[in-house]
N, C-alpha and C positions, 0 to 999 in steps of 0.2 A: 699287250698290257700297257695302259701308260701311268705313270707316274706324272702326278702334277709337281710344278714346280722340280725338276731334281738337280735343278744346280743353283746354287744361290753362291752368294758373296759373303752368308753370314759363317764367325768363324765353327768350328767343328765345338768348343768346348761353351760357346752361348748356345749353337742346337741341341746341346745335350740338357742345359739347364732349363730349358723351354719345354723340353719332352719330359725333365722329372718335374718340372712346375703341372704338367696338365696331370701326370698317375697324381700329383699328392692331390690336385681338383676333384678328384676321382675315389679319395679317400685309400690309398693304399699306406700301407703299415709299413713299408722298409723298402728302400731303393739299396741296390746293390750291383756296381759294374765289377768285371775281369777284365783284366790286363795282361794282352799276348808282348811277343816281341816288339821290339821298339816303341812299347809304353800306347801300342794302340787298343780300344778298347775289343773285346772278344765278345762280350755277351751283356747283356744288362738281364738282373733279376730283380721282379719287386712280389711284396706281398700284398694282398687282400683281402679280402672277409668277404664272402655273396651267402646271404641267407645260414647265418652264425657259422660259417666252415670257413675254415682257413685255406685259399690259394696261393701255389707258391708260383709264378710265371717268368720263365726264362726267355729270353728271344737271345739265340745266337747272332751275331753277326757273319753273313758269309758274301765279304765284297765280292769274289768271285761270279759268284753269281749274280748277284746286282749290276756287278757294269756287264755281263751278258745280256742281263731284260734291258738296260737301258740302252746297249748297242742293238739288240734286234727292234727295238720299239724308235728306234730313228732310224733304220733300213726299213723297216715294213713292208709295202708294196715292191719297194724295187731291189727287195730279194735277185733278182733275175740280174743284177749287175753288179753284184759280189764280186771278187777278184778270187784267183783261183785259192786263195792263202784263206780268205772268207775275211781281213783284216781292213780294207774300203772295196768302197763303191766307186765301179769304172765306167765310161761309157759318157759318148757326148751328149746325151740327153740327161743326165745324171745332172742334178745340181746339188747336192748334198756332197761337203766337202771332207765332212770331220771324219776320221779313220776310229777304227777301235781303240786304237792306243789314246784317242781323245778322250774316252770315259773313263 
């Protein structure tokens, strides 16, 4: 899988106002975040209308798994030089420096 772009420099509360600027482009009726511990956000919900019915559409957030695609999709091919912990890439032909704990 890859992800374009998945690191940027912009802060975390202007990407969020960029993503509800394009739903309300998009004609949505109600933007609505949750808020887990240490005030990060959990889920964003927003509402719709397609062909006069009302949609209500959730998207949990589950960083866990995200920095997982984003660690397997920078090992790729050189799966075969994991360390045995599966946390970096070993090996002197290895050029990729970042560990897991980088995403």
């Amino acid at each position: 899988m890859f992800l374009k772009n998945y690191t940027s420099d912009v802060p975390v509360l202007e990407s969020i106002q960029r993503i509800e600027a394009v739903l309300l482009k998009c004609g949505v009726r109600g933007i609505m975040k949750e808020y887990g511990p240490a005030q990060k956000i959990t889920a964003i919900t927003f509402k719709v209308e397609e062909g006069g019915r009302p949609w209500t559409i959730r998207l949990p957030v589950n960083e866990a798994k995200a920095t997982e695609m984003l660690w397997m999709d920078h090992v790729g091919n050189d799966a075969k030089y994991l360390s045995k912990d599966g946390n970096r890439l070993e090996g002197w032909s290895c050029r990729k420096r970042k560990t897991r704990a980088d995403f």
